[in-house]
N, C-alpha and C positions, 0 to 999 in steps of 0.2 A: 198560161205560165210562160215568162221568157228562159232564156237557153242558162241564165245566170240561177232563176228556180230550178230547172231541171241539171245545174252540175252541184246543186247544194242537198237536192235528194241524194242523189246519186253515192253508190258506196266507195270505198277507199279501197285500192289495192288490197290491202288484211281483211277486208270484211268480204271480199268479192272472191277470194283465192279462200279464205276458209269456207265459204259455200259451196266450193263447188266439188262435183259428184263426178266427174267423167275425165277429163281435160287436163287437170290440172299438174297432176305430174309432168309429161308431155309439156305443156307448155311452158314449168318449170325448166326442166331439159334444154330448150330451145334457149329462153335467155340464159340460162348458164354458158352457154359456146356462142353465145354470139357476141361481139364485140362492133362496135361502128369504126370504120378505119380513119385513118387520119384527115380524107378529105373530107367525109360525111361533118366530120367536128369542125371541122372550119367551118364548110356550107351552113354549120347551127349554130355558130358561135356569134353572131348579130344577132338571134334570134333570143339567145339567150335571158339579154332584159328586159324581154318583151311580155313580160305576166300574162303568156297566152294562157290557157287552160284547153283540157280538152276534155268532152263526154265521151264515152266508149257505151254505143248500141249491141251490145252481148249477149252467150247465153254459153251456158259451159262446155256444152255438148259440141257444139261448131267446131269443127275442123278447121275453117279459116281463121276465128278469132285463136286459137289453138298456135297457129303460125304468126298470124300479125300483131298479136296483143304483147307478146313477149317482144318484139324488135317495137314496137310504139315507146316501150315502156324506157328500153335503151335509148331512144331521141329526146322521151322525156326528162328522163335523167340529165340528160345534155343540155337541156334548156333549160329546168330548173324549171319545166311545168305543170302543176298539179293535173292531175287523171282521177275522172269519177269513172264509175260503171254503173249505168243502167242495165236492166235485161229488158233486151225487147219484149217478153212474150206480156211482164207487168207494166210494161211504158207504151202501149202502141199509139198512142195519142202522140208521142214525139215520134217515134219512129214509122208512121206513117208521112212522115214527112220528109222520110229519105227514103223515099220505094227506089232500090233500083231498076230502073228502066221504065218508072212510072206506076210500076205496077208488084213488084218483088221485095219481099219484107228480108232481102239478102244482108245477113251482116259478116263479118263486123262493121258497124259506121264510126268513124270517128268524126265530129264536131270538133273542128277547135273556133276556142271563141277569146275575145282580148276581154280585158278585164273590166270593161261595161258591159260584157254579154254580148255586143256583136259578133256575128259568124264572120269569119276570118277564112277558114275552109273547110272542109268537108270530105273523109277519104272513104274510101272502100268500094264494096269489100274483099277484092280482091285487085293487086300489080297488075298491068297486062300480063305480063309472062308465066306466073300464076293461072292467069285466068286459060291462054292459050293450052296449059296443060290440062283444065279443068275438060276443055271445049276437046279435044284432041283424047280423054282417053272417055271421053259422053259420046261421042263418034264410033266407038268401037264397041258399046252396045248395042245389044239384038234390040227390035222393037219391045214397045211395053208388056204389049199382051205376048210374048214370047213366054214359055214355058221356064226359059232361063235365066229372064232378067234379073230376077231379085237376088239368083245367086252371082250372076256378073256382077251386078251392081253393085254388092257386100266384099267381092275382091277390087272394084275397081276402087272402092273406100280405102280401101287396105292399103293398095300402091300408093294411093294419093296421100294416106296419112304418112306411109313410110317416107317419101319425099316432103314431105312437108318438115318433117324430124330430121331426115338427114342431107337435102341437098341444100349446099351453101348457097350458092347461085341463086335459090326462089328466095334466101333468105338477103343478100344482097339486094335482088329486083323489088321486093320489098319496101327494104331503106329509101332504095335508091328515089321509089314512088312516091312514097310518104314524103320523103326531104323534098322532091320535086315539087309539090302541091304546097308547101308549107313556105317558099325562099320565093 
């Protein structure tokens, strides 16, 4: 299947948002206060007649698509570019072909592709800056086999979700990523 079959499976915003079970307030939340500031709309504003399209590699429960699918959606907007959703866990035939790091079925992925189906670029699924907080509070758990992990672990989900909802800044670094990959 080319990338033009897999953004015509793929669900619409309304079918992908009344699916979902976990996430979806929260990531409501997010695009409601986020706005793209005046230079991001410039940087997209050539971008705009470009009938890119993009697939979105998800799944509700993520934490990161939770963060980056709501500010995608505001560049989208900007562009004037259609957004499918996949879920990875029913696609892995496509998304096995965006393992990060060769080997990690991590999303969110975005695809974008121009309007023959060529890939154009490819994001996720996480900013640096993002990721640097991921890596920096994975650092400050006990080992596996500790006694304590799983309940560290459940609170460091916690802080990361709480930032993830309220610091502007990862929501920024973000943008700033996505438009970086895209211009």
């Amino acid at each position: 299947m080319d990338l033009l079959d897999w953004f015509g499976k793929g669900l619409t915003l309304e079918q992908y948002r009344n699916g979902m079970k976990v996430n979806g307030d929260k990531m409501d939340s997010i695009y409601d206060r986020f706005q793209l500031n005046e230079g991001e709309k410039k940087e997209l504003s050539p971008l705009s007649l470009s009938d890119m399209k993009v697939i979105v590699l998800t799944e509700d429960w993520c934490g990161d698509a939770m963060l980056n699918i709501p500010i995608l959606l505001k560049i989208a907007e900007e562009m004037n570019m259609e957004v499918r959703f996949l879920l990875r866990d029913s696609n892995l035939e496509l998304m096995d072909q965006y393992l990060t790091n060769g080997t990690s079925r991590s999303i969110p992925i975005f695809v974008f592709i121009d309007s023959e189906g060529q890939e154009r670029a490819v994001w996720g699924p996480r900013a640096e800056e993002v990721q640097r907080l991921v890596d920096s509070l994975t650092e400050q758990l006990p080992p596996k086999d500790s006694e304590s992990f799983g309940e560290k672990q459940k609170e460091m989900f916690k802080t990361l979700t709480k930032a993830y909802q309220e610091d502007v800044k990862l929501w920024r670094a973000v943008s700033t990523s996505i438009i970086k990959k895209l211009i």
